[in-house]
C-alpha positions, 0 to 999 in steps of 0.5 A: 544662698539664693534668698529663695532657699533655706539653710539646712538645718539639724534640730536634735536632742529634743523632745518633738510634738508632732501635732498629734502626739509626742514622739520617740525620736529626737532629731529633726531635719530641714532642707533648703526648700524649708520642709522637714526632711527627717525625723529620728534619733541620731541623725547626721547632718549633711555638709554645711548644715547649721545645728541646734542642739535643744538640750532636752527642750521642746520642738513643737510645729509653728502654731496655727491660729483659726480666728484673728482680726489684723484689721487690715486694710481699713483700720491699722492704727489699730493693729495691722499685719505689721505688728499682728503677725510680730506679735503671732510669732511672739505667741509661736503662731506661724500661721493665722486665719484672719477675719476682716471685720471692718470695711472693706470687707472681703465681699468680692475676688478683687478685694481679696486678691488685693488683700493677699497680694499687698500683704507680701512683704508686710506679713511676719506669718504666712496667712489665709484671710475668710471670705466674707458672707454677706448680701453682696459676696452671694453671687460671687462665693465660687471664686472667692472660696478658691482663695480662702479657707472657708467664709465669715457670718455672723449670726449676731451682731459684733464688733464691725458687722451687723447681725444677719437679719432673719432665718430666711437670711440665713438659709438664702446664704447658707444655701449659697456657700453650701451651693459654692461648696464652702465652708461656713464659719459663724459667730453665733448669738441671737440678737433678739434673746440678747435685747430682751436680755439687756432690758431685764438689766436696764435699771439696775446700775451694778447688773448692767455693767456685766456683759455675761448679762448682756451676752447671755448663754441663751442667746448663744445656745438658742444660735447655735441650736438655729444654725445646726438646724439650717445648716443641716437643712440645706448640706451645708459644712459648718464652724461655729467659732469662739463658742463660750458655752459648754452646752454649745460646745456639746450640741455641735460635737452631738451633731458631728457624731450623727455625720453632718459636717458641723464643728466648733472652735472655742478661744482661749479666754473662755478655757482660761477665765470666768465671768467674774474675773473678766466682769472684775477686771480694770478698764474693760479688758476682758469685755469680748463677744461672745462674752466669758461665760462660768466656771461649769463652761470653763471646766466643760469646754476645757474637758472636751479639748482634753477627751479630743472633743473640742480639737480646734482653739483660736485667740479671736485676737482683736485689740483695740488702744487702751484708751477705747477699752478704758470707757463706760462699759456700754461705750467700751468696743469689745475684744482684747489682744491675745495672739502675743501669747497664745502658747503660754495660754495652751499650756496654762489652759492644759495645766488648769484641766490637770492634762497631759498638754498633747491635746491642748498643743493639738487644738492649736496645731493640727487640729485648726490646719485640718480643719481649715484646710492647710496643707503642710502646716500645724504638724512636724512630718516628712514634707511640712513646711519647717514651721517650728517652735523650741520652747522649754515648758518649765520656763515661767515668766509673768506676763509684762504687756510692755514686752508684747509685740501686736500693736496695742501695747496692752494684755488682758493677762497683764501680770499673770505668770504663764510657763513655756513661752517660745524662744525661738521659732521658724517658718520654712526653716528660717529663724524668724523670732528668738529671744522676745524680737522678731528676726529678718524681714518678713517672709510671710505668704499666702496659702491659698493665693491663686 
């Protein structure tokens, strides 16, 4: 069979999600060209085709990850596409949208055309890098938005890149992309209000070691508040990321609901943890920005995913080595890796809200594919890309970081016992991944290449 082409293949006796909703029927069919065919009951395989029988276990679409740092080109030796996307397909993503956020950022069409083209043949996902918004991408967005899903700001200063300045900053750049008709995605704190925050600490040896302290909901909420307000201003289209708080997740779902085109993603670290847990934690390992927030944030924000609020959630996976993370606290980079299990997560994070998982499994699915764009992707329906996961949701396993994929070595979640990690996965109807191993070369591609 010419490499180009996929091996049909029968899925049945299964219990299908299909990115909205779980379904009646039980069978699904690929073709050769790596798309789903049919979906029922019952279904007869056509000659030659291969057969997967789930015997009752879970066919969910591949997941699409909104927001990961494979840091690549620049700086692999601390994770690259290589052992970024092996560990994607560890944690059932078949999709990523990434950020680069270390030099050289995508400021330019040449960069990112670069990007996309030398990723071939590395990539174990398919995958769509942002652009970046900064002082020197101004005059070149049009061309840049046509290969990517939207583009990067942040508000605040973070790992890798500086705050944007002022609010004349902002609304000069947020005037531009809305003029090249591009969506904003922004990581949103207020460098001011976390200064100010930071001195009120400053001698006190135990208070300034919380990051909570540092990165307070403040500076968060006071961002947002800024952000919505611009945006609105100048008819710009939105996304604020990772948001930590329930109040900002709140104050952008009010906005959406009066029309504007203003949406938010939250992580999965801040449905899971608490500011205390992460504050407790050995060697800085839930050190992150914006940092983990309260229990009212976790338990808010996991309620907006549920009530279909809040339908879009991503990792912010950003590892860096042990030995970094494992410093004074000041000195200690922020972000932790998390793309190796972010299905366990979404039902862990279902299972702490007391849910039914359809509408966690969707901010993971199609919620993020919708929201960014991505055709084909995130849903199980005649004519997507056979991007799928069997899981079965009753299989618990405590988390051993040795067994992880990404480049770090090393989990956060270390020892916690999650349920439903996948067992095998496929992009376009290729097996790519089964039994914790990836399979085959890689056979990633770029969604929005030109």
């Amino acid at each position: 069979m010419s490499p180009n082409l996929a091996t049909p293949t029968l899925f049945r006796n299964g219990r299908l999600f299909d990115g909205d909703s779980f379904l009646s029927a039980t069978d699904l069919m690929t073709d050769a060209r790596g798309q789903v065919a049919a979906i029922g009951s019952g279904l007869e395989p056509p000659k030659g085709a291969r057969i997967v029988d789930l015997e009752g276990r879970w066919l969910l679409p591949g997941l699409v990850d909104c927001h990961v740092h494979f840091r690549e080109p620049g700086l692999e030796h601390k994770e690259g596409y290589a052992f970024g996307s092996s560990g994607a397909l560890h944690g059932g993503v078949t999709t990523v949208c990434e950020i680069q956020n270390n030099p050289p950022l995508m400021s330019s069409p040449e960069a990112m055309a670069t990007k996309l083209e030398n990723l071939r043949g590395v990539s174990r996902v398919d995958y769509a890098p942002y652009g970046s918004l900064v002082e020197n991408s101004l005059g070149c967005l049009a061309e840049i938005g046509e290969m990517c899903p939207a583009v990067k700001v942040f508000l605040g200063g973070s790992t890798g890149s500086g705050g944007i300045g002022s609010e004349d900053n902002m609304r000069r750049w947020f005037t531009a992309a809305a003029a090249a008709g591009l969506k904003v995605v922004a990581h949103c704190e207020d460098d001011a209000i976390m200064a100010a925050a930071a001195a009120k600490i400053s001698g006190d040896s135990e208070l300034n070691t919380r990051h909570d302290l540092h990165r307070t909901r403040e500076a968060e909420v006071q961002s947002i508040k800024d952000a919505i307000r611009v945006a609105i201003e100048v008819g710009l289209a939105l996304h604020v990321f990772h948001v930590s708080t329930h109040e900002g997740a709140e104050l952008i779902a009010e906005a959406a609901a009066q029309g504007h085109p203003i949406t938010c993603s939250t992580g999965t670290q801040y449905l899971l943890i608490t500011a205390d847990i992460a504050h407790q934690a050995k060697q800085n390992r839930f050190k992150v920005n914006p940092a983990i927030k309260y229990e009212e944030d976790r338990a808010g924000l996991g309620k907006m995913v549920m009530e279909g609020r809040l339908p879009v959630v991503g990792t912010d996976h950003a590892p860096h080595p042990l030995e970094h993370k494992d410093r004074p606290y000041k000195k200690a980079p922020s972000g932790f890796p998390s793309i190796d299990l972010l299905l366990p997560m979404i039902f862990a994070a279902a299972d702490l809200n007391n849910s039914n998982p359809a509408p966690f499994l969707h901010a993971v699915t199609a919620g993020p594919a919708r929201e960014f764009g991505i055709a084909g992707k995130g849903k199980l329906e005649i004519g997507a890309d056979a991007d799928l996961i069997i899981v079965d949701p009753d299989a618990k396993r405590v988390v051993d970081e040795a067994d992880l994929l990404s480049r770090s070595g090393w989990s956060p979640f270390h020892g916690f016992e999650f349920r439903g990690f996948p067992q095998q996965v496929y992009l376009r109807g290729e097996q790519v991944f089964a039994d914790g191993k990836v399979v085959g070369p890689p056979r990633g591609e770029p969604l929005f290449a030109k």
